[in-house]
DOZA-571270 format. One record per atom (N, C-alpha, C, CB): residue in one letter; z, y, x. Coordinates in steps of 0.1 Angstrom, whole numbers, plus 5000, padded with zeros to 4 digits. Atoms other than C-alpha are relative to their C-alpha. Last residue first. Glycine has a CB too. Layout:
% residues N
AZYX...
% end
This chain:
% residues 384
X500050134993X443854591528X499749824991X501650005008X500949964995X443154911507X500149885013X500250175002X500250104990X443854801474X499450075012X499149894996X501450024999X444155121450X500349885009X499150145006X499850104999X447255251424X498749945010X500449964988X501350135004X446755621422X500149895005X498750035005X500150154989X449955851418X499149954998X500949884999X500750155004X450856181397X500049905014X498250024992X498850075012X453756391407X499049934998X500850094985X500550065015X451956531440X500649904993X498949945000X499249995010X454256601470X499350014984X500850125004X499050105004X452256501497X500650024991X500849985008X499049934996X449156731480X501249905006X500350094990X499149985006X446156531481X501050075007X500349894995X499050115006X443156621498X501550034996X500249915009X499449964989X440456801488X500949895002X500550124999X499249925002X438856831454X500750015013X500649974989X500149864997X435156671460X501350115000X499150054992X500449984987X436056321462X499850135004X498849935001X501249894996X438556351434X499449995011X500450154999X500049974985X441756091435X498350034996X500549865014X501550074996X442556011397X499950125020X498150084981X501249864997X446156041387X498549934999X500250085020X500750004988X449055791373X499050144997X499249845002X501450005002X452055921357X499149975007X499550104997X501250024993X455455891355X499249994995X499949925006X500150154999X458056031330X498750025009X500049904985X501150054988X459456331317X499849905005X500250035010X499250054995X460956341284X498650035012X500949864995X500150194995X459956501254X500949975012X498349955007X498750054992X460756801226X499149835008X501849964985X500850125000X457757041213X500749915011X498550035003X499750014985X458957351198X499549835001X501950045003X501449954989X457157511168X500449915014X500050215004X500649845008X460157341141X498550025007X501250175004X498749925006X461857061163X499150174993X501550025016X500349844999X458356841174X501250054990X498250064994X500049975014X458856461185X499850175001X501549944992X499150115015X459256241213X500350044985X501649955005X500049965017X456056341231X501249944995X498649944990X500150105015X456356161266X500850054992X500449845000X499149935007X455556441297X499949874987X499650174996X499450085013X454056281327X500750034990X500749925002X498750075001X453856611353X499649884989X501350124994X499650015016X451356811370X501049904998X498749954991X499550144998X451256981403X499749964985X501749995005X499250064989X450457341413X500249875000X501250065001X498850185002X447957401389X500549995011X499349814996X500950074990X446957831393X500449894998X499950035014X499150115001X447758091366X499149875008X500549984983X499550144988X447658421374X500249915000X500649985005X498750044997X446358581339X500049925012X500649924989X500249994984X442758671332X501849985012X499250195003X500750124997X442958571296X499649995018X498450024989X501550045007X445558831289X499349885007X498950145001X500749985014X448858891307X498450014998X500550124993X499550055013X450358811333X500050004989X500750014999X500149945018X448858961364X500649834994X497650074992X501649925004X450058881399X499950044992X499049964998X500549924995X453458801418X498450074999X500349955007X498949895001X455358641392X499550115008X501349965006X499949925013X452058401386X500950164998X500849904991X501349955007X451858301419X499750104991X499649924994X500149874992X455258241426X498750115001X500349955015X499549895005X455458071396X499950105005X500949994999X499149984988X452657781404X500550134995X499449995015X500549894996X451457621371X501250095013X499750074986X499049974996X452357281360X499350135011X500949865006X499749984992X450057071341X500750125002X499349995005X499849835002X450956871314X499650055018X502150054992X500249974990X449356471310X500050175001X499049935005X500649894997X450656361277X499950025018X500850114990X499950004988X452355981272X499550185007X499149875004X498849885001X452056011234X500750055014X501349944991X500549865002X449055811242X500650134999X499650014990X500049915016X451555531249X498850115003X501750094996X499849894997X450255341280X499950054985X499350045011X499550064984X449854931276X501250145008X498049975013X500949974996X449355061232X501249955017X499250154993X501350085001X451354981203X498849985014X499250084986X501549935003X454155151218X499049894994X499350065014X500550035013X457755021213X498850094995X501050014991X499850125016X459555131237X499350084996X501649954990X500550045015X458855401266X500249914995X498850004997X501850045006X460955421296X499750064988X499749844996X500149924993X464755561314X498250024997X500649955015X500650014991X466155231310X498650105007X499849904996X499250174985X468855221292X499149995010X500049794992X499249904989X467655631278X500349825010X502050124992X498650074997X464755421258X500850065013X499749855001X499449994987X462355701247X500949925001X500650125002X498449954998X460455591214X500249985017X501349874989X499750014985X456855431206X501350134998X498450045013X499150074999X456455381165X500850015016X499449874995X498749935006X454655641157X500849945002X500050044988X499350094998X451355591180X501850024994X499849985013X500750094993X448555771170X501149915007X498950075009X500250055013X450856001143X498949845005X499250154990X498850105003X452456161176X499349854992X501150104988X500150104986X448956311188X501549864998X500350135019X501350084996X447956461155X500949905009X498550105008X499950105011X451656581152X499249914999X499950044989X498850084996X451156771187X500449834986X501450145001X500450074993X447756881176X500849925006X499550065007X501050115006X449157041146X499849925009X498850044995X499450115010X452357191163X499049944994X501050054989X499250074994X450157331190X500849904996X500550065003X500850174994X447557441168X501249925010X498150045016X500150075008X450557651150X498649915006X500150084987X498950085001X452057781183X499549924988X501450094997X500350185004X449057891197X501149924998X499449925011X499150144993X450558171217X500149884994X501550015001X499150015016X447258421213X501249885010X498749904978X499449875001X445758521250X501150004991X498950114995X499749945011X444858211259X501150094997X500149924993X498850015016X444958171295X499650024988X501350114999X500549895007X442258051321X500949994986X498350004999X499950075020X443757801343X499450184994X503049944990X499249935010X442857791381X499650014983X500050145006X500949945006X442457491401X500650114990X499249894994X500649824995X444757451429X499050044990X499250025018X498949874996X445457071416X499450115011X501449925009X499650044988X441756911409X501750144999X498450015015X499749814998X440856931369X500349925010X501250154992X499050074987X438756581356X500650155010X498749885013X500649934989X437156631325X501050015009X499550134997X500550114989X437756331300X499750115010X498449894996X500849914996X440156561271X499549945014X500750145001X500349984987X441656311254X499050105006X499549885003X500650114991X442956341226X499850045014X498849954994X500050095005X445356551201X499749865007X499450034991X498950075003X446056811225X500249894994X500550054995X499450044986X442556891232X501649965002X499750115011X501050174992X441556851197X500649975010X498350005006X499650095010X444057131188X499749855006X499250044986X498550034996X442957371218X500649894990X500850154999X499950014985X439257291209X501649975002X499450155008X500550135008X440257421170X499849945011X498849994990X499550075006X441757701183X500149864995X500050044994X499950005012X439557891206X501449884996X498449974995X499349905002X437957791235X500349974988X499450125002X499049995014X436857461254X500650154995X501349905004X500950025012X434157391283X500550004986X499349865001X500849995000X436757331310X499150034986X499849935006X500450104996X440257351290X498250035009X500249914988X501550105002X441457671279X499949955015X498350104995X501149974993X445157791281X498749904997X500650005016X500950085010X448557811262X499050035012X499650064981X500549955003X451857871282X498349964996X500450065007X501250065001X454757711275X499050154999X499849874986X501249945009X458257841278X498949955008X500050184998X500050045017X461257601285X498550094991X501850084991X500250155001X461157571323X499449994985X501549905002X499050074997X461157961329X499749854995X501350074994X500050134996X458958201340X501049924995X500049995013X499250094994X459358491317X499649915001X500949994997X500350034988X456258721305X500849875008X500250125007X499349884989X457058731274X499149995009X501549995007X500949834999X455658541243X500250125004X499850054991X499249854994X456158231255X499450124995X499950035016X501149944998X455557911230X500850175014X499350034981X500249835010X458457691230X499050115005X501750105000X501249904996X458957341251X499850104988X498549925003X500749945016X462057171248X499350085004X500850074988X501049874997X462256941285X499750084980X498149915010X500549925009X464656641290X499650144997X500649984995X499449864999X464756501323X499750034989X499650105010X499250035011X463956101319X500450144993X501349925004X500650115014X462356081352X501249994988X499849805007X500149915015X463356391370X499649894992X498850134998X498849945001X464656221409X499850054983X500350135013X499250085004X461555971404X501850094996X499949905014X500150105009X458856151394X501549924997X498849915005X500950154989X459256431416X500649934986X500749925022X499450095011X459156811399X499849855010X498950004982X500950045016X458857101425X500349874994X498150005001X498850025010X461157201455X499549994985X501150125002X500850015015X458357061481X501150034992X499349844994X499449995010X460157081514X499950054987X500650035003X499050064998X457157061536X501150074994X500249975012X499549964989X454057211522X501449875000X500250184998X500450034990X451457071495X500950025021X498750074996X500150165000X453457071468X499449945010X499449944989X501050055005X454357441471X500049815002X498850075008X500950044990X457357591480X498949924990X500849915014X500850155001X459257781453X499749975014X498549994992X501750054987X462057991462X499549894996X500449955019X500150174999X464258191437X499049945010X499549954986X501150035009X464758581452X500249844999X498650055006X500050144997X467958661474X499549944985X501549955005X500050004988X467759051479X500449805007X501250145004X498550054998X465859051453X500449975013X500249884992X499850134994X462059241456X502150024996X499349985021X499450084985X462359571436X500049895000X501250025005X501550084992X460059551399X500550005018X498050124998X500949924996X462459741380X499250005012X500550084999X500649965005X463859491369X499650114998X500249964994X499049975008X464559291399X499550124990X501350035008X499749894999X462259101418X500950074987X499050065002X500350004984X461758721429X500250175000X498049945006X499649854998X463058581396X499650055015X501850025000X500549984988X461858221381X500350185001X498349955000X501549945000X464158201345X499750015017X499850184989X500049904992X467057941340X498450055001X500649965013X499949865004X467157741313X500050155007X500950004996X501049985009X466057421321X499850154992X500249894991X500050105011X468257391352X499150054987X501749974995X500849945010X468457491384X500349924991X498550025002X501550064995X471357541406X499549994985X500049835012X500950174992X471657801408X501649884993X499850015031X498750065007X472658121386X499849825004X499950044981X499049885009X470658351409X501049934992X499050094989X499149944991X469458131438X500650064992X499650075009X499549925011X467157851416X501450065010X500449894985X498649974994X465357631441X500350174992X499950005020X500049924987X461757591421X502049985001X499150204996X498249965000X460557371391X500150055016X501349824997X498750114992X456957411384X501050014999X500349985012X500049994976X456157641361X500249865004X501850115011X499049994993X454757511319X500050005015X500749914996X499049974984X451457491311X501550004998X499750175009X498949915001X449457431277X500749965016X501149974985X500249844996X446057261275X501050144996X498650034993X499849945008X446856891280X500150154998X500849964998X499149914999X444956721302X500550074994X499850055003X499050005019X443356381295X500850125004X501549814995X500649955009X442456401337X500349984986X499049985002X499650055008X443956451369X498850034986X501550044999X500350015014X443556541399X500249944993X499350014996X500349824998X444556511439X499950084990X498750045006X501449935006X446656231435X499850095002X499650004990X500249905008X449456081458X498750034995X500450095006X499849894993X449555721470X499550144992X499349975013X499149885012X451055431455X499650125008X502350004998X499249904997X448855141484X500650084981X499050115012X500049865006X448254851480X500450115006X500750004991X499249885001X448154561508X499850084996X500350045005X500749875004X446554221509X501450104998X499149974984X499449885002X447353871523X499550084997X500450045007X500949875001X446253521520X500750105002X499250034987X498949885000X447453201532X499250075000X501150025011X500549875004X445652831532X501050084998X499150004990X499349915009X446652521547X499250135001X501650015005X500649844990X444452221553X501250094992X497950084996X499449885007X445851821539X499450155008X501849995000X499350035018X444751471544X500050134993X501949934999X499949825005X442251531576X500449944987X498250145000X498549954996X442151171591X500750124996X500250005013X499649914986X438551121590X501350045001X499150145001X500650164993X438350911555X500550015017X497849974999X499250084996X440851191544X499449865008X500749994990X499750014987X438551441546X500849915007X500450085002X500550114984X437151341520X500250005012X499049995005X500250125010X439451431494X499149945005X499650034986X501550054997X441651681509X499649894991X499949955017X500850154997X444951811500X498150005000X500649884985X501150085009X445952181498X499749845011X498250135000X501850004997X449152231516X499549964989X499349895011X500849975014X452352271493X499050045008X500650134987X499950055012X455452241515X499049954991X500550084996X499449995011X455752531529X500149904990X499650084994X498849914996X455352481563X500850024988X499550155004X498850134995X452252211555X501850065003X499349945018X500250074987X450652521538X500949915005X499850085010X500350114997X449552691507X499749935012X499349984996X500350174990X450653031513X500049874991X501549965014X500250125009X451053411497X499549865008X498850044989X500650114994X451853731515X500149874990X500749975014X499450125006X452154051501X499449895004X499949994986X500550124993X452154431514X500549854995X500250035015X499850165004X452854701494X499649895007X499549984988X500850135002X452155051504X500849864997X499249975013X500750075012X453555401500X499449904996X499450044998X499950115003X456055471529X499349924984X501449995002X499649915018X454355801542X500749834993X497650074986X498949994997X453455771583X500849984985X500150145008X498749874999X450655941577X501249975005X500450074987X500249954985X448455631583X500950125005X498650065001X501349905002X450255461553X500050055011X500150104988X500949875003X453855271562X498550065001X500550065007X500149894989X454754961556X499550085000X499649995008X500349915003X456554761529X499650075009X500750034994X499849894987X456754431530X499750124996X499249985014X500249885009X457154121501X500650075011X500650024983X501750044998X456453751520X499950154995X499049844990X500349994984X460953791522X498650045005X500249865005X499849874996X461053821485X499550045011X501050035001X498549965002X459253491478X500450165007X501049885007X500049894990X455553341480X501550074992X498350125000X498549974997X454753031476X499750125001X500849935012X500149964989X451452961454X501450015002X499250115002X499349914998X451552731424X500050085016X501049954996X498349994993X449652461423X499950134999X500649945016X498850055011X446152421399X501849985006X499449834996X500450164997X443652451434X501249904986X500649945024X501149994988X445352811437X500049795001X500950115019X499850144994X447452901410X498950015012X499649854989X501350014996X448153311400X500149815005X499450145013X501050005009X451153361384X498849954999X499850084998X499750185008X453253301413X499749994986X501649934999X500750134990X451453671427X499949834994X501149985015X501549995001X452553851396X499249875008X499650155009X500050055017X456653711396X498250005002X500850144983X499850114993X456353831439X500049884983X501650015011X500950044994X454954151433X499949855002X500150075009X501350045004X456654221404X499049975009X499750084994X499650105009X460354131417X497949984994X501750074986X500250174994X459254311450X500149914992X500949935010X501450024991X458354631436X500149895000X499550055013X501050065007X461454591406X498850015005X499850034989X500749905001X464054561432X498749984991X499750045014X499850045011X465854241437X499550124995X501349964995X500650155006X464554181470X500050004988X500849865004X498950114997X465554571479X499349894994X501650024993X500750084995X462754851477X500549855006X499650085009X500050175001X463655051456X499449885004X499949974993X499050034993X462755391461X500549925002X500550055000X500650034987X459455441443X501249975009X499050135007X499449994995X461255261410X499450025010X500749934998X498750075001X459755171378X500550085011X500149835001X499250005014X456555341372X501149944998X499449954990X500349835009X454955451406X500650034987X498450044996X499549924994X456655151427X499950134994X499649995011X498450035005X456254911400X500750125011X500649815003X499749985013X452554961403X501450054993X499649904996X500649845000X452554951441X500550084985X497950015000X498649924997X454154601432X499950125007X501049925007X499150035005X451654481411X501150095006X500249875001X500149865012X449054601429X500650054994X499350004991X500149874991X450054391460X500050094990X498750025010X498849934993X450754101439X500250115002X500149985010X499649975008X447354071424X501350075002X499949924995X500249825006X446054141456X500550034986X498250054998X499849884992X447853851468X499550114994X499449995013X498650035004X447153591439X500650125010X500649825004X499549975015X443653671439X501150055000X500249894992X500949904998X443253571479X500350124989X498549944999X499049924994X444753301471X499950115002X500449985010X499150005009X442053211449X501550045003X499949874996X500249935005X439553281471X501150044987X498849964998X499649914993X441053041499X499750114991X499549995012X498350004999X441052761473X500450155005X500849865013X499750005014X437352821465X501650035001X499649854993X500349874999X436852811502X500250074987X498650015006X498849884993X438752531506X500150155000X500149995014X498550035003X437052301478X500750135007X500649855006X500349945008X433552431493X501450014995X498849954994X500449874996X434652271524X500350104990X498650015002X499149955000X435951971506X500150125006X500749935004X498850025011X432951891489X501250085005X500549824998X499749965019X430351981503X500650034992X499949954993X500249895003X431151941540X499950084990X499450005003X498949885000X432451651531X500150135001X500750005007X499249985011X429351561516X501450035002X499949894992X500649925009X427651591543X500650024988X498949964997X500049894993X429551381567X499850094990X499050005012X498750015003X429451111543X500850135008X500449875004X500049995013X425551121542X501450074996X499649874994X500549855002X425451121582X500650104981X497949985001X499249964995X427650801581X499950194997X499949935015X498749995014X425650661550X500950095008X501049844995X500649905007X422250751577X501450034987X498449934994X499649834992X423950581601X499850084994X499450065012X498449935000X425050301582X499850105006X501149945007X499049995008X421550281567X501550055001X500149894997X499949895007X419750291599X500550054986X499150025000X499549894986X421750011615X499450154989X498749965020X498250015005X421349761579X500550155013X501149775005X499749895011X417449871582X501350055003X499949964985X500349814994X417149771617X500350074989X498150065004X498649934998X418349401605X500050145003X500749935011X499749995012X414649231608X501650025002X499649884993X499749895005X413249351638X500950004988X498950064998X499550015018X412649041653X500350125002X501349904991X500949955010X411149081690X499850014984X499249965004X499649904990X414048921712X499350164994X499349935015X498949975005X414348651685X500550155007X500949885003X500349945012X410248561692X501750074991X499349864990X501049905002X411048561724X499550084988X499049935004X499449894993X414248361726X498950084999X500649975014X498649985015X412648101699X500150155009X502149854999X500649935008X409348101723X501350014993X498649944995X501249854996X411048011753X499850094987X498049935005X498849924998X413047731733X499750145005X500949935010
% end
């Protein structure tokens, strides 16, 4: 009996079955880690998605649909919040509804951003499930992402089209303004008025130049100048970086011109008024998408072949006061970019060249300075 209890005291046999379960325990451990870890972090990337998609979305919708609209039914929040529940996360659908769609202000103070929230969580409904966690009592984890665009002004631009038109200014003589009126600051025999038109610049406070949203749709006939007069309807011709001549001026209407001008840069005029490259280059540029049209119901482009018509033109916009107050003639002419505008081509009436105004994005220049608040283009960017 002794020896039984001795020799039963000193068996080993069963040690495996112990290190086995501990080692299956460890194993099981491990593989949750693996598995459903990895799972969450995957998940959490994917939300992640679904937010900045959002966010862009409805920046986006702020520079080409509506910056002032900012209501639930509003097309920022409709596309931020349609975009986002596009995106899945783990094959479900994310929540996210008007309410998860904010708008707060940029460091300035400037209401240009988008902010969007997105969730998978017991709150809503629609945690992510587990798959080993469940041995351990962990069924479900929630995940939530956020991000926030911004619509904020550009400094430059580029595809430029190499004819001008002024800004638009506070019109005192036969006010208020309108496409026909000419910029006046002296009278003709060169006395100051004793109540001259007033620009301000784009960079100052009370900007009275073009904004995207109050002019979207404005109709504009453009006609070569061959005066001096500022006024909405006369164009003036000018070289591009690295471009002279006729044939240059043509092209650069037709396509793209890739060099990147910062607003305040100055324009170097063509002397001639380029009315017949004008009308060619303008036809050229029609003939690349012929089917896109102005819809007044809604203030857009229809029926482009393309995401952004081509016929979309990027014009810039030369400052008057400038001009009225310098030289005006020949290749050394006063002419500086004050702003530029969205102009969409809807056809050419003889030499003249009829569109619409319309949004535009920009490019933000490291070396040009910074933007003007009152810049007409926009750059769409993530910065949360």
């Amino acid at each position: 009996m002794r020896y039984s209890l001795h020799h039963l005291a000193h068996d080993e046999r069963g040690m495996s079955l112990v290190f086995v379960s501990v080692g299956f325990m460890a194993l099981l451990s491990a593989t949750t880690l693996a598995i459903d870890v990895g799972m969450f972090m995957n998940a959490r990337s994917q939300a992640q998605n679904a937010a900045d998609a959002g966010a862009l979305s409805g920046a986006v919708a702020l520079v080409y649909n509506n910056f002032t609209d900012r209501s639930a039914g509003g097309p920022a929040v409709q596309s931020a919040v349609n975009t986002a529940r596009a995106n899945s996360v783990n094959g479900q659908v994310v929540s996210v509804g008007p309410a998860d769609v904010t708008f707060p202000n940029d460091p300035a103070g400037q209401p240009t951003r988008v902010a969007v929230q997105v969730f998978r969580t017991i709150a809503r409904s629609n945690p992510v499930p587990t798959l080993m966690g469940t041995f351990f009592g962990v069924r479900t984890v929630d995940i939530a992402a956020s991000a926030t665009a911004e619509a904020s002004p550009a400094n430059a631009e580029t595809c430029v089209k190499p004819f001008t038109i002024p800004d638009k200014w506070t019109e005192t003589q036969t006010g208020p303004w309108d496409p026909t009126d000419t910029f006046d600051l002296v009278d003709k025999k060169g006395k100051p008025l004793a109540n001259p038109d007033i620009y301000i610049p784009a960079d100052q406070p009370g900007y009275t130049g073009y904004n995207a949203d109050r002019d979207r749709g404005l109709a504009l006939v453009l006609k070569a100048n061959n005066a001096t007069n500022v006024s909405p309807s006369f164009y003036n011709p000018w070289d591009l970086p690295g471009s002279t001549g006729a044939s240059d001026y043509r092209d650069n209407i037709a396509n793209c011109n890739t060099a990147i001008i910062p607003i305040g840069s100055p324009m170097t005029a063509e002397p001639g008024n380029m009315v017949g490259p004008t009308k060619q280059g303008t036809e050229d540029l029609i003939a690349k998408d012929p089917n896109a049209y102005w819809d007044t119901s809604c203030n857009c482009v229809k029926g482009s072949a393309f995401g952004t018509s081509p016929r979309v033109a990027v014009i810039p916009l030369y400052d008057p006061a400038f001009y009225e107050t310098g030289k005006q003639n020949g290749r050394d002419a006063d002419l500086k970019i004050a702003n530029y505008i969205g102009f969409f081509i809807e056809e050419m009436q003889g030499n003249e060249v009829v569109g619409r105004i319309t949004p535009v994005g920009g490019v933000l220049a490291g070396n040009a300075g910074p933007a003007p608040a009152g810049a007409f283009p926009k750059i769409v960017r993530l910065v949360q």
